[in-house]
PDB file of N, CA, C and O in Angstrom, chain B, residues numbered from 101:
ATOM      1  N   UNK B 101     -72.409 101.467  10.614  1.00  0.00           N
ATOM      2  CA  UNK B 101     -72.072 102.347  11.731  1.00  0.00           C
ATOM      3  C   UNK B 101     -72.605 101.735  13.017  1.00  0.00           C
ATOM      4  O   UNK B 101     -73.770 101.442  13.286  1.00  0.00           O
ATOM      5  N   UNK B 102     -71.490 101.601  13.766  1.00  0.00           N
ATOM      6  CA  UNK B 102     -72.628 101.143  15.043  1.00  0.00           C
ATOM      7  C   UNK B 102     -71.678  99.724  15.842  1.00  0.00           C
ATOM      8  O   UNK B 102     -71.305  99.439  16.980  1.00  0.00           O
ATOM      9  N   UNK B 103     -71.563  98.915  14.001  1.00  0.00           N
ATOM     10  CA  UNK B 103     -71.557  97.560  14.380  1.00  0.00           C
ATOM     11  C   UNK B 103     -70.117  97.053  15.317  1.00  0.00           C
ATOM     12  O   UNK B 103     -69.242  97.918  15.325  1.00  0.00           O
ATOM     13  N   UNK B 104     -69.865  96.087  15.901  1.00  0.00           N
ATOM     14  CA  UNK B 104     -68.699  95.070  16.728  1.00  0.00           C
ATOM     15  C   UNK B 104     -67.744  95.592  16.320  1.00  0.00           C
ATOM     16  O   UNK B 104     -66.942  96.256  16.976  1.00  0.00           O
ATOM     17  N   UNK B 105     -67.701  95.189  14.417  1.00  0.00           N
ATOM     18  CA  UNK B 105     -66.078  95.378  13.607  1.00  0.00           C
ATOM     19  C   UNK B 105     -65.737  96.605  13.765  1.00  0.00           C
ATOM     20  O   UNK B 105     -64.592  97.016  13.957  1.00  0.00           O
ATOM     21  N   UNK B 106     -66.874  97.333  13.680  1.00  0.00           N
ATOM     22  CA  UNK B 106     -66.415  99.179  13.202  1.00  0.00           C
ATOM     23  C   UNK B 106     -65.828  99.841  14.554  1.00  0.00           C
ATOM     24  O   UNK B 106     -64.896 100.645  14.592  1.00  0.00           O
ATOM     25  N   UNK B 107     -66.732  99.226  15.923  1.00  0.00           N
ATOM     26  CA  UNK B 107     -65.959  99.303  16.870  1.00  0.00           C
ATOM     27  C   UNK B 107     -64.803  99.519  17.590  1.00  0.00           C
ATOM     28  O   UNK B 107     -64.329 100.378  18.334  1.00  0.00           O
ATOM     29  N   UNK B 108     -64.410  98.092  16.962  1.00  0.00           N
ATOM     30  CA  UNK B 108     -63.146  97.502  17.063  1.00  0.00           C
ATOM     31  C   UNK B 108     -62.295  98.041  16.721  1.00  0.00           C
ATOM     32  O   UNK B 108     -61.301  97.912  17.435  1.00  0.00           O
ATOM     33  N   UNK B 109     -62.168  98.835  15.622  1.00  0.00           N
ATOM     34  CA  UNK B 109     -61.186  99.358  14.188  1.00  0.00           C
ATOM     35  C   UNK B 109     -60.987 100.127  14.792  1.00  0.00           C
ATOM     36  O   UNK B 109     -59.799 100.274  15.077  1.00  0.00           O
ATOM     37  N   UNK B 110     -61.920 101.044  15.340  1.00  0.00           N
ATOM     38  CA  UNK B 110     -61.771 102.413  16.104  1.00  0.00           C
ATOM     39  C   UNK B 110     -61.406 102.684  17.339  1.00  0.00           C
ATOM     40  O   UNK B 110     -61.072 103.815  17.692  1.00  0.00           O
ATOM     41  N   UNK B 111     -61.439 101.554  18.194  1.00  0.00           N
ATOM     42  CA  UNK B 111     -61.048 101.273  19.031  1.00  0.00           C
ATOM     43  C   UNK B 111     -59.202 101.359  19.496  1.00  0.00           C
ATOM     44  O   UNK B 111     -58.390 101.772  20.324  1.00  0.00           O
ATOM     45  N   UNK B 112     -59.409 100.545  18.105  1.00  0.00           N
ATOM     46  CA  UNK B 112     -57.523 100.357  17.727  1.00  0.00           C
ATOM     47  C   UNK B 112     -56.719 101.171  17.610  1.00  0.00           C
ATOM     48  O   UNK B 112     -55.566 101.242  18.034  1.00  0.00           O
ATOM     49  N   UNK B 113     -57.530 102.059  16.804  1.00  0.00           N
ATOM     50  CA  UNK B 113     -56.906 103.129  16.333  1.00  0.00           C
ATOM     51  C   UNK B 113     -56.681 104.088  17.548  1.00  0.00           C
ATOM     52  O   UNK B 113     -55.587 103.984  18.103  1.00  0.00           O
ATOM     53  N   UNK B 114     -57.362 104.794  17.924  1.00  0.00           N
ATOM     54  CA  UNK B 114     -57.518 105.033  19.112  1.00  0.00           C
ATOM     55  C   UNK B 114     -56.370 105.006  20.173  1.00  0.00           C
ATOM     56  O   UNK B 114     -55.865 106.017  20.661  1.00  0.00           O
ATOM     57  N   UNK B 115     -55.923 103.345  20.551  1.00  0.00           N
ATOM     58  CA  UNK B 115     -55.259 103.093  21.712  1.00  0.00           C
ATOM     59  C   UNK B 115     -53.803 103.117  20.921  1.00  0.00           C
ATOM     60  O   UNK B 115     -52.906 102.931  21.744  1.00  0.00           O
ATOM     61  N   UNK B 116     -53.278 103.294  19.535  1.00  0.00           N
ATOM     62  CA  UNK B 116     -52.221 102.576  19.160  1.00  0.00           C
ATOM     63  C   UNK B 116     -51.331 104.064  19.479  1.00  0.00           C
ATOM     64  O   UNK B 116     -51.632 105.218  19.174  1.00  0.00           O
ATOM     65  N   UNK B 117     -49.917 103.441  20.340  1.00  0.00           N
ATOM     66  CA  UNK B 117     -49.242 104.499  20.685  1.00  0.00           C
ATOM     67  C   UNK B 117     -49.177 105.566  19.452  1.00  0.00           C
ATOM     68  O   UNK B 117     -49.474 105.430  18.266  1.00  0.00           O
ATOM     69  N   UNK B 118     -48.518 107.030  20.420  1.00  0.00           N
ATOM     70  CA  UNK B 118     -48.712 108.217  19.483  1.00  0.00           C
ATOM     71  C   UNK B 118     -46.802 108.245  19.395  1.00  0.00           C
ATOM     72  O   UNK B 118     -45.984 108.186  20.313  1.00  0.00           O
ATOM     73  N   UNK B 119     -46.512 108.409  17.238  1.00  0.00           N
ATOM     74  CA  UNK B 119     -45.238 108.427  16.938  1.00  0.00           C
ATOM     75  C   UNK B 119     -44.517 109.367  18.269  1.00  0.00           C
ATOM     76  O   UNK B 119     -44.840 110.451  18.755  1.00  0.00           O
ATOM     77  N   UNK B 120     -43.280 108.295  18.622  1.00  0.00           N
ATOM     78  CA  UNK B 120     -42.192 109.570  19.021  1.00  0.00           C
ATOM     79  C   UNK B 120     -41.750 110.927  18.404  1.00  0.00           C
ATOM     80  O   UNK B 120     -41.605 111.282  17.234  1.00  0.00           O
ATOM     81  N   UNK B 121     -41.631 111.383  19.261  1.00  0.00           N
ATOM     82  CA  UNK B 121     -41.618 113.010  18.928  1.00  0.00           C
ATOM     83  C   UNK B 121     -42.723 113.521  18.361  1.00  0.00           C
ATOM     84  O   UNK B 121     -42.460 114.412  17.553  1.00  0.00           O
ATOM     85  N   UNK B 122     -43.881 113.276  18.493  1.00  0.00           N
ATOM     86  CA  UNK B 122     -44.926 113.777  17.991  1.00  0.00           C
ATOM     87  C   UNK B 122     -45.309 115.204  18.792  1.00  0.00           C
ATOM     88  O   UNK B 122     -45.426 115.232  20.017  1.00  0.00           O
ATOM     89  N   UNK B 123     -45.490 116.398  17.929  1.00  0.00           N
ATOM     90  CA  UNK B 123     -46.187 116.908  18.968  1.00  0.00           C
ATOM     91  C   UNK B 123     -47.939 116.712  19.681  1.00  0.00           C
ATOM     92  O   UNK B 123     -48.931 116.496  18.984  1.00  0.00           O
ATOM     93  N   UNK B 124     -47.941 116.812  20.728  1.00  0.00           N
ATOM     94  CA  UNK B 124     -49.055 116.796  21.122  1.00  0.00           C
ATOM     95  C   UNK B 124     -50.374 117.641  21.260  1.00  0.00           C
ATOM     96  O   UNK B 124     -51.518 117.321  21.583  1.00  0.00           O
ATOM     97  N   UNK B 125     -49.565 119.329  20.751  1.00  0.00           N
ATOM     98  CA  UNK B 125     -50.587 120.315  20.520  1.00  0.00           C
ATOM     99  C   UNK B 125     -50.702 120.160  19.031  1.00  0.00           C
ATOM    100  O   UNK B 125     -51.828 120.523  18.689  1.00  0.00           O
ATOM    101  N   UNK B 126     -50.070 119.814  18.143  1.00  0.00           N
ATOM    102  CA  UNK B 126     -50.388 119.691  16.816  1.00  0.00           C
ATOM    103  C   UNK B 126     -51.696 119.329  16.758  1.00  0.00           C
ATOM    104  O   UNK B 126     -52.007 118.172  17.039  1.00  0.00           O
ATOM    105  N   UNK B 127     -52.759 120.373  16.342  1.00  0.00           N
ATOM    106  CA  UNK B 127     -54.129 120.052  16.101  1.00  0.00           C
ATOM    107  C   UNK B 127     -54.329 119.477  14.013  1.00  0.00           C
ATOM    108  O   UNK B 127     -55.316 119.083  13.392  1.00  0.00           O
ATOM    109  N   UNK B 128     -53.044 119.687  13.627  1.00  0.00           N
ATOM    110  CA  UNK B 128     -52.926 119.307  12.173  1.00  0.00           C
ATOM    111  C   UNK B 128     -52.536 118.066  11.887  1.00  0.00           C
ATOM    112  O   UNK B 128     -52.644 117.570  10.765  1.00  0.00           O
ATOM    113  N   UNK B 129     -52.012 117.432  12.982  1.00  0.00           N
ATOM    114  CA  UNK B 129     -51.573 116.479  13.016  1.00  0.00           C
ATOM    115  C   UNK B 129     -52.453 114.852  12.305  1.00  0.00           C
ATOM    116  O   UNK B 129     -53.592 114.563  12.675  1.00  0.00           O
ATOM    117  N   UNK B 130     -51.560 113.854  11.144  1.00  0.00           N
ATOM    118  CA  UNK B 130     -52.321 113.252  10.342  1.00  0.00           C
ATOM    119  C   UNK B 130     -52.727 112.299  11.643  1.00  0.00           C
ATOM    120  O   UNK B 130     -53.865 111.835  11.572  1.00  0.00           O
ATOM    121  N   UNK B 131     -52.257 112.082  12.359  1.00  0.00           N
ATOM    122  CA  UNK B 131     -52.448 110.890  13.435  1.00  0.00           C
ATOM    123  C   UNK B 131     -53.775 111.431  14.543  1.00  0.00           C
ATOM    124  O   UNK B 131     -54.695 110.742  14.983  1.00  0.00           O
ATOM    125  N   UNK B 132     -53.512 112.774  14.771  1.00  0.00           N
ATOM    126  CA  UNK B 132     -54.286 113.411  15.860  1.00  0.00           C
ATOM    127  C   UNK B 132     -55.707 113.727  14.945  1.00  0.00           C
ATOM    128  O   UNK B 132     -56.816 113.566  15.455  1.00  0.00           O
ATOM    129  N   UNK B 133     -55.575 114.091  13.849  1.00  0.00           N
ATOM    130  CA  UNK B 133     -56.859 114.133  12.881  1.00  0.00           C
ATOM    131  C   UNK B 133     -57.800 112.680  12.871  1.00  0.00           C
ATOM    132  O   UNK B 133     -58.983 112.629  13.207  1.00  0.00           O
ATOM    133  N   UNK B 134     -57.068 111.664  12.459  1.00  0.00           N
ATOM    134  CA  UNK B 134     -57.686 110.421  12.408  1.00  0.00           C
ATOM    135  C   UNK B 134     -58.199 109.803  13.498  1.00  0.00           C
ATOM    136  O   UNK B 134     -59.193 109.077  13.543  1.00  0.00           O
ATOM    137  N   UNK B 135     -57.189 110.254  14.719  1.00  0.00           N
ATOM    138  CA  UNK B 135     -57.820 109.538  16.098  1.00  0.00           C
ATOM    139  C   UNK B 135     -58.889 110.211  16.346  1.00  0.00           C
ATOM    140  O   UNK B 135     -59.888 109.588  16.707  1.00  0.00           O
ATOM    141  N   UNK B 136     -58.923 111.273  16.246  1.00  0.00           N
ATOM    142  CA  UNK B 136     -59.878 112.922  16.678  1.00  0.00           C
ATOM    143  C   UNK B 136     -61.427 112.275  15.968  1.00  0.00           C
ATOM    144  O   UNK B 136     -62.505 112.203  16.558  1.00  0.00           O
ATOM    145  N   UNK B 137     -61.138 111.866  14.587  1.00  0.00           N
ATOM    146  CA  UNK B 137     -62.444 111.353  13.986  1.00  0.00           C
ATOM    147  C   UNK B 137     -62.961 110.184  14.149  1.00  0.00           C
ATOM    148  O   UNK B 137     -64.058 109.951  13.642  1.00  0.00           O
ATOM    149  N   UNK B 138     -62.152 109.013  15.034  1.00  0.00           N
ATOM    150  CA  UNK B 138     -62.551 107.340  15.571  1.00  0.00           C
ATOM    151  C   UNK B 138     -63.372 107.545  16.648  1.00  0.00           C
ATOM    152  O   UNK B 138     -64.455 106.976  16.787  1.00  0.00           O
ATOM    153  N   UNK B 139     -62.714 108.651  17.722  1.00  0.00           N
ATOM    154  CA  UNK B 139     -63.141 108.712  18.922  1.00  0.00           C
ATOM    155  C   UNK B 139     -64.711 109.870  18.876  1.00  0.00           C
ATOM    156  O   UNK B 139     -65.446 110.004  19.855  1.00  0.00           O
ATOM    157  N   UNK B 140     -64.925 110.553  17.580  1.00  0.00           N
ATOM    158  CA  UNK B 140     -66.042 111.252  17.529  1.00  0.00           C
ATOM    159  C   UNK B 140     -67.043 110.150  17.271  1.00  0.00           C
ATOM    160  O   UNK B 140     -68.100 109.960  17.873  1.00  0.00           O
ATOM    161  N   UNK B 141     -66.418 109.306  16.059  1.00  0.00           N
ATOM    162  CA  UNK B 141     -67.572 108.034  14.895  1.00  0.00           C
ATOM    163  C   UNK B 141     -68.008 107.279  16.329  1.00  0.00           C
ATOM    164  O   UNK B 141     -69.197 107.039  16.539  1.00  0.00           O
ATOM    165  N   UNK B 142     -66.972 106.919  17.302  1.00  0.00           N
ATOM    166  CA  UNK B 142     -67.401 106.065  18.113  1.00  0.00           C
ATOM    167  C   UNK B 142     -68.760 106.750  19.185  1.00  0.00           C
ATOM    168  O   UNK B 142     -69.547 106.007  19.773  1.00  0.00           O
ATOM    169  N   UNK B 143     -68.824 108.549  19.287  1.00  0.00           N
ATOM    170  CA  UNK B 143     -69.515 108.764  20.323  1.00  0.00           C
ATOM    171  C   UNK B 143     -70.975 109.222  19.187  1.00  0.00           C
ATOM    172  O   UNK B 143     -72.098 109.418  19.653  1.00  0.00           O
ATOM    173  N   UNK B 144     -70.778 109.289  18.251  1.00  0.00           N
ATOM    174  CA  UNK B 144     -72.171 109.112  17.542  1.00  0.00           C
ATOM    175  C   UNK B 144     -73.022 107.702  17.562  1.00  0.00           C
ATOM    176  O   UNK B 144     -74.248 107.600  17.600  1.00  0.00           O
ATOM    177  N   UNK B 145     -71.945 106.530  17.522  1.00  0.00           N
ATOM    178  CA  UNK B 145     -72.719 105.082  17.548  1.00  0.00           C
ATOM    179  C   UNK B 145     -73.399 105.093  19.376  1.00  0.00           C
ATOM    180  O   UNK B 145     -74.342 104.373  19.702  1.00  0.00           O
ATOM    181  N   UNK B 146     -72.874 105.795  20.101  1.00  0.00           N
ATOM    182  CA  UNK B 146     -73.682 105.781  21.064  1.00  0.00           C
ATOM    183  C   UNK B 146     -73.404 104.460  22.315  1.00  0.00           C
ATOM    184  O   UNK B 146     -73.865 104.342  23.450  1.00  0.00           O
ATOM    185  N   UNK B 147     -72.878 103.975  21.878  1.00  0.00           N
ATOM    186  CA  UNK B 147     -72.459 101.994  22.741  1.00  0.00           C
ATOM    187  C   UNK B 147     -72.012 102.412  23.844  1.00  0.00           C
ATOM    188  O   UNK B 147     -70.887 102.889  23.701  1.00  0.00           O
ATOM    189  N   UNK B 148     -72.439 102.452  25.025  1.00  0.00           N
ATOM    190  CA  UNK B 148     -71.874 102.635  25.951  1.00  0.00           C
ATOM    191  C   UNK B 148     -71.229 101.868  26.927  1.00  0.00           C
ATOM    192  O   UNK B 148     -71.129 101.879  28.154  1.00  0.00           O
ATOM    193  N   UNK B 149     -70.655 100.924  25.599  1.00  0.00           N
ATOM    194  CA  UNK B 149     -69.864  99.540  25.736  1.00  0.00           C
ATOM    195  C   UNK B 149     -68.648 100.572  25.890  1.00  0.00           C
ATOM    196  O   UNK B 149     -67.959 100.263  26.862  1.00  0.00           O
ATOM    197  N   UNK B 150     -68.306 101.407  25.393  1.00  0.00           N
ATOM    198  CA  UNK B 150     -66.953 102.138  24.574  1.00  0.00           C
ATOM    199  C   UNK B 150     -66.649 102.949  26.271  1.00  0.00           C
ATOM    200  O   UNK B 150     -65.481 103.139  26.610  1.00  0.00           O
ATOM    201  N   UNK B 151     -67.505 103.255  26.964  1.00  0.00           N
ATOM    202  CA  UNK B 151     -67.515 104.489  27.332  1.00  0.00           C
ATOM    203  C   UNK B 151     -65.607 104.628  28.673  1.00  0.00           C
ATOM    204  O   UNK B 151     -64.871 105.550  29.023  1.00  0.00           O
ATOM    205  N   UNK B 152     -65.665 103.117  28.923  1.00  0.00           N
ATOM    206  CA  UNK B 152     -64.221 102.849  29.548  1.00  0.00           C
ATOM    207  C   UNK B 152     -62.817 103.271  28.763  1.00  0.00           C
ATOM    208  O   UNK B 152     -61.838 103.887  29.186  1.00  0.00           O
ATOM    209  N   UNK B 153     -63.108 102.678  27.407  1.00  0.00           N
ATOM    210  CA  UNK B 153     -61.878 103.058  26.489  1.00  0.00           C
ATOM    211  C   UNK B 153     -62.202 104.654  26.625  1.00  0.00           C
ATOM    212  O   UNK B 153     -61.393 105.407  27.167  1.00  0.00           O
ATOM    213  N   UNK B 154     -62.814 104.881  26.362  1.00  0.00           N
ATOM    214  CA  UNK B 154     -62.785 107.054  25.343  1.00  0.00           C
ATOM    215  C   UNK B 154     -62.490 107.600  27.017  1.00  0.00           C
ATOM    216  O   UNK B 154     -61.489 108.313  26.950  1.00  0.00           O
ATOM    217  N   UNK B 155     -62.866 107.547  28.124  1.00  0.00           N
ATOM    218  CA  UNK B 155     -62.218 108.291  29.129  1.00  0.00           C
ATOM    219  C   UNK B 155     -61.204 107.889  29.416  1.00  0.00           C
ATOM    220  O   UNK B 155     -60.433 108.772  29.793  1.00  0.00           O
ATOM    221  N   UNK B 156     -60.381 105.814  29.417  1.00  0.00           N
ATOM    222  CA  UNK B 156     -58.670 106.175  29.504  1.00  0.00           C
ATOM    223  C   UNK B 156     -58.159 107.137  28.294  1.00  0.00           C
ATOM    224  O   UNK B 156     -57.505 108.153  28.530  1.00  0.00           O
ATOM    225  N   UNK B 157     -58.484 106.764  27.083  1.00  0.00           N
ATOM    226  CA  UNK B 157     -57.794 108.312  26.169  1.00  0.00           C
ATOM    227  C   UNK B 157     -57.776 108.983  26.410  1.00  0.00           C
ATOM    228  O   UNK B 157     -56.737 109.617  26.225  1.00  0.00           O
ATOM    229  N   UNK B 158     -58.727 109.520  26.994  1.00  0.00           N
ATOM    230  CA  UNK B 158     -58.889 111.493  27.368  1.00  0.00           C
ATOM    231  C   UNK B 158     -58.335 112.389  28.781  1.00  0.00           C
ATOM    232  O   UNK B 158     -58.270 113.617  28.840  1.00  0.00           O
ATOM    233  N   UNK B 159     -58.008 111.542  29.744  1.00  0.00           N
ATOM    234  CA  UNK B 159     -56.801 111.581  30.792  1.00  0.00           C
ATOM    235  C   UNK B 159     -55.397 110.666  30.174  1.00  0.00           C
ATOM    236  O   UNK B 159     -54.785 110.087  31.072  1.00  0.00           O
ATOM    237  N   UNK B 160     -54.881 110.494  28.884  1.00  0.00           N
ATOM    238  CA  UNK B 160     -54.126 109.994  28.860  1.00  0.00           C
ATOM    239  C   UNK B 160     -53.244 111.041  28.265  1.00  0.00           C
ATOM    240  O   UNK B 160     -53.107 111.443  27.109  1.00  0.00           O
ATOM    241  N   UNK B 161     -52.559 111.436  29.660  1.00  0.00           N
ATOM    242  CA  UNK B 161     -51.419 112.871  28.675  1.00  0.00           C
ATOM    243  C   UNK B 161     -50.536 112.519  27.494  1.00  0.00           C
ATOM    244  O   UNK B 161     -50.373 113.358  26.608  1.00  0.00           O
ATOM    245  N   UNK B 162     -49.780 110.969  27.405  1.00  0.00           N
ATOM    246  CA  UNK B 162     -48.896 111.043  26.058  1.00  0.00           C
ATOM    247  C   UNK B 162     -49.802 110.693  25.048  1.00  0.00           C
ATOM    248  O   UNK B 162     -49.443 109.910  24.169  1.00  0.00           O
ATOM    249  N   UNK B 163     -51.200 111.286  25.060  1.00  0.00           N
ATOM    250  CA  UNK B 163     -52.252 111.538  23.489  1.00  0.00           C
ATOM    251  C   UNK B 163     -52.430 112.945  23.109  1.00  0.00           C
ATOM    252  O   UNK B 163     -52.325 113.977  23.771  1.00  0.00           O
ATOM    253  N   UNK B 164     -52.705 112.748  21.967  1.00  0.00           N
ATOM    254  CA  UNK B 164     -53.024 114.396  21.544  1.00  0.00           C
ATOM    255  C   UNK B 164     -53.855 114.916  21.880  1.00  0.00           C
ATOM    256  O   UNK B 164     -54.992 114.448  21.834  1.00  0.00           O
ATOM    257  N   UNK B 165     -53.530 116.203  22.388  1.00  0.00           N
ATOM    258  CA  UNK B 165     -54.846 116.981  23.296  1.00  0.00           C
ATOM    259  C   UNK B 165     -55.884 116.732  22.350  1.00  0.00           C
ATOM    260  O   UNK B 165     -56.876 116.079  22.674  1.00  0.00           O
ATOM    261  N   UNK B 166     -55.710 117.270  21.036  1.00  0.00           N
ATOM    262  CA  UNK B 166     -57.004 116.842  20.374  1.00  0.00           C
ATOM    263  C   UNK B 166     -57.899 115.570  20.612  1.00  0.00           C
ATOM    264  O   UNK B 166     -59.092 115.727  20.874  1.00  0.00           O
ATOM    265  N   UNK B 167     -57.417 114.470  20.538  1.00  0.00           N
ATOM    266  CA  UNK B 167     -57.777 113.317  20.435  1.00  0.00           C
ATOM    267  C   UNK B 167     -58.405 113.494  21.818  1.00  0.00           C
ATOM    268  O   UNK B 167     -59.623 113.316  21.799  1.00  0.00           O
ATOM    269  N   UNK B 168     -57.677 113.923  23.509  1.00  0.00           N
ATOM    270  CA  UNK B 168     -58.275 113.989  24.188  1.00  0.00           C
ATOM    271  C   UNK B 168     -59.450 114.423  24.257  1.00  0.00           C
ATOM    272  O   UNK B 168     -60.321 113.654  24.666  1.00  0.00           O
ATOM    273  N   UNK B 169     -59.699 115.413  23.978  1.00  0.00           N
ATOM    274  CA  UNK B 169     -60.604 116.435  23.669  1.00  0.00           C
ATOM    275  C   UNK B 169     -61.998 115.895  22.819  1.00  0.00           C
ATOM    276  O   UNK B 169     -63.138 116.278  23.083  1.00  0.00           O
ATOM    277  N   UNK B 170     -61.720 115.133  21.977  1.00  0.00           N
ATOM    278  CA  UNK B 170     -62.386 114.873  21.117  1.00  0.00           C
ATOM    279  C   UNK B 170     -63.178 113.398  21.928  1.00  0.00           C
ATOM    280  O   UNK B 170     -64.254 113.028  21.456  1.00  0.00           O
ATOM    281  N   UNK B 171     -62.672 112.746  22.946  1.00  0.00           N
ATOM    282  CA  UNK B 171     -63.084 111.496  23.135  1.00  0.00           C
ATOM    283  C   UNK B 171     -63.726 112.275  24.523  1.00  0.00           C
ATOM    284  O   UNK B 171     -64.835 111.793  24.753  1.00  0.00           O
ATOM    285  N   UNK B 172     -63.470 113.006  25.208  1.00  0.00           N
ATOM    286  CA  UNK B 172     -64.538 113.725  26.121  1.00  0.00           C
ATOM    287  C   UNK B 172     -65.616 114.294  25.598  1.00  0.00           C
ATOM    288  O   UNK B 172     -66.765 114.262  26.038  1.00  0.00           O
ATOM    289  N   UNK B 173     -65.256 114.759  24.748  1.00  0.00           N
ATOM    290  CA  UNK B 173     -66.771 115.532  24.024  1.00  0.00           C
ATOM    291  C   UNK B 173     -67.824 114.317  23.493  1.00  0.00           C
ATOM    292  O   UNK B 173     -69.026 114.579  23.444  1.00  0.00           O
ATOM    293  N   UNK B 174     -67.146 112.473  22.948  1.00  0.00           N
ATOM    294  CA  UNK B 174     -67.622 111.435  22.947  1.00  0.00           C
ATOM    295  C   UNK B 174     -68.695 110.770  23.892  1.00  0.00           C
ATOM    296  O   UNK B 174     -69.819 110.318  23.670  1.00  0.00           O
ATOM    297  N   UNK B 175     -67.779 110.901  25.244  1.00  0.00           N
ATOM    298  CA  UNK B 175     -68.410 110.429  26.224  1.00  0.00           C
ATOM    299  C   UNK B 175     -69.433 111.108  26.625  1.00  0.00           C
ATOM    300  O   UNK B 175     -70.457 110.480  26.892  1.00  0.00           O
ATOM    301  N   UNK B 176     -69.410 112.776  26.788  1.00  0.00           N
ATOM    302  CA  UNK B 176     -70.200 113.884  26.821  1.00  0.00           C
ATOM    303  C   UNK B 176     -71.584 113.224  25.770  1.00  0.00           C
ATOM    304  O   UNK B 176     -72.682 113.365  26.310  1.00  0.00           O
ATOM    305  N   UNK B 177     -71.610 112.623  24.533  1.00  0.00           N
ATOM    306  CA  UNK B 177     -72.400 112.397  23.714  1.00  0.00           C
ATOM    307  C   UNK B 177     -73.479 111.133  24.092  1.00  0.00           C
ATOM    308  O   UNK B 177     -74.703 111.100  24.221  1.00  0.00           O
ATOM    309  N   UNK B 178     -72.253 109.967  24.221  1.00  0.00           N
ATOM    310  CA  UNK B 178     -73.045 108.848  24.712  1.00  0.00           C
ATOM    311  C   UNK B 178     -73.931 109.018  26.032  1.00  0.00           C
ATOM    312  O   UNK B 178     -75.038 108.541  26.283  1.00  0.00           O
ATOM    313  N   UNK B 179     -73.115 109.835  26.789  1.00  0.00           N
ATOM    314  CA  UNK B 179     -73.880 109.701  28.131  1.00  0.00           C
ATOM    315  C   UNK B 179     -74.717 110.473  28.146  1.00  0.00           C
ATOM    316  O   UNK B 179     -75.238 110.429  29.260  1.00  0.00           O
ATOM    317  N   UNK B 180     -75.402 111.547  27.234  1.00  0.00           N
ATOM    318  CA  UNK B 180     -76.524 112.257  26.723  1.00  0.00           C
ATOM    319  C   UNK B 180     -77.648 111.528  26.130  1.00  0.00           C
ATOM    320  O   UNK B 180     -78.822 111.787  26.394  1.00  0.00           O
ATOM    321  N   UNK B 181     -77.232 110.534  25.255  1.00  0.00           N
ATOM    322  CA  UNK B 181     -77.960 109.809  24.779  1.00  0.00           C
ATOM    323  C   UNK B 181     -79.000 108.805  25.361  1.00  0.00           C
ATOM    324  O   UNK B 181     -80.189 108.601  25.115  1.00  0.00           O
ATOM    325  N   UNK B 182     -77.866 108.111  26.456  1.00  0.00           N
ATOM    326  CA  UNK B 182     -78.119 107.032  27.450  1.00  0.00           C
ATOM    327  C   UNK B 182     -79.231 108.238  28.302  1.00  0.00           C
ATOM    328  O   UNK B 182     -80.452 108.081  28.293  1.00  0.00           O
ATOM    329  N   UNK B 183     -78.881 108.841  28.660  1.00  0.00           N
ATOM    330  CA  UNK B 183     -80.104 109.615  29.806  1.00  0.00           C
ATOM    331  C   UNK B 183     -81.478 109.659  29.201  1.00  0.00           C
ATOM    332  O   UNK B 183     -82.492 109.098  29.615  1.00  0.00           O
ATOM    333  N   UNK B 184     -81.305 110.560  27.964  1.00  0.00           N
ATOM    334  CA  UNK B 184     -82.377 110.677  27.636  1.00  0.00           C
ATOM    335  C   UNK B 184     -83.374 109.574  27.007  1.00  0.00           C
ATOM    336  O   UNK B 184     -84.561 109.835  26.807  1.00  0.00           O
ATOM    337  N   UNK B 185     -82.715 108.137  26.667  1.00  0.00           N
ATOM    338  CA  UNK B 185     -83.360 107.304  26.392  1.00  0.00           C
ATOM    339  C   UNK B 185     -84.062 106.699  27.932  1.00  0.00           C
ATOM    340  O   UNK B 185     -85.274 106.487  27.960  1.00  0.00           O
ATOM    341  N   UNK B 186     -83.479 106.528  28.782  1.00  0.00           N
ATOM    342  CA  UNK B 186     -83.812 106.345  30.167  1.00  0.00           C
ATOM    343  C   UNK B 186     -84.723 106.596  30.604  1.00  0.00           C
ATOM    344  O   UNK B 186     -85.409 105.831  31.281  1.00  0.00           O
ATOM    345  N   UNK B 187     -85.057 108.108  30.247  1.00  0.00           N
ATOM    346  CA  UNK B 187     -86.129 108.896  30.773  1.00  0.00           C
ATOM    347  C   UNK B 187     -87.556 108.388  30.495  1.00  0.00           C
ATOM    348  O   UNK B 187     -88.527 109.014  30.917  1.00  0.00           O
TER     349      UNK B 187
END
């Protein structure tokens, strides 16, 4: 958890366009589920290498609100982390 590769994977996943005709409120959705859980794994590793990718997702309207949602609440995480280590 944490590492370059795992990153990466999640990263991918993440940016790879969302199927046509998808809906975008579909919170059941198999695509919006999986992105929903890359962009969480990524804000637990904390890297605030990531923190550029997870906010273009989360203003990116043709993504699933979820996924949006889920990569703000990310950044919300890392940048909690980062402070309080700071301190």
């Amino acid at each position: 958890l944490g590492g370059a590769e795992a990153s990466d994977y999640l990263i991918k996943e993440l940016q790879k366009p969302v199927p046509k005709g998808a809906n975008l409120d579909d919170y059941g959705d198999t695509q919006a589920i999986l992105r929903s859980q890359a962009a969480m794994a990524l804000g637990r590793c904390g890297n605030t290498n990531v923190l550029g990718i997870l906010e273009q997702v989360a203003t990116d309207e043709t993504q699933f609100k979820r996924v949006r949602e889920s990569c703000n609440k990310a950044v919300a995480k890392i940048r909690d982390r980062s402070q309080s280590q700071t301190k």
